[in-house]
C-alpha positions, 0 to 999 in steps of 0.5 A: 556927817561928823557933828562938833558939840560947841558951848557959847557962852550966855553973853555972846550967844544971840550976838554971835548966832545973829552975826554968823545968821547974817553971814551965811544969808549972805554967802548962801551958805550954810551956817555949819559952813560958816562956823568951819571956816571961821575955825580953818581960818582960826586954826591957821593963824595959830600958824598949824597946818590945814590939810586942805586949803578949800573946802568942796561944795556939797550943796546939791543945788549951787545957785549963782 
C-alpha cells in the first residue's frame, strides 16, 4: 500500500479531519479514499491528465 506523508496546517487540521470524517461516514468509504479523490479531482482541474477516471473498489465487503 503506498502511503503519501501530508502536512496540515494547526488552523485547518481538526476542521478538516471533522469535515472528510463526515464525508467518508457518509459515503461508506474510507477516509484514505476520500482524501485521493479530492486530489484526482484537484489534479484535474489544473487541467493535467489522470490515467484512470475511476478508482476500482477494493473494499472486501461492499455493503449496499
Amino acid at each position: 500500500m503506498a502511503h503519501l506523508n501530508i502536512y496540515l496546517s494547526r488552523e485547518r487540521e481538526k476542521w478538516l479531519r471533522e469535515n472528510l470524517d463526515d464525508i467518508a461516514r457518509n459515503e461508506n468509504r474510507s477516509l484514505s479514499y476520500i482524501v485521493e479523490e479530492a486530489l484526482v479531482k484537484f489534479v484535474q482541474a489544473l487541467g493535467k491528465h489522470v490515467p484512470q477516471t475511476k478508482r476500482k473498489d477494493h473494499r472486501t465487503r461492499a455493503t449496499t
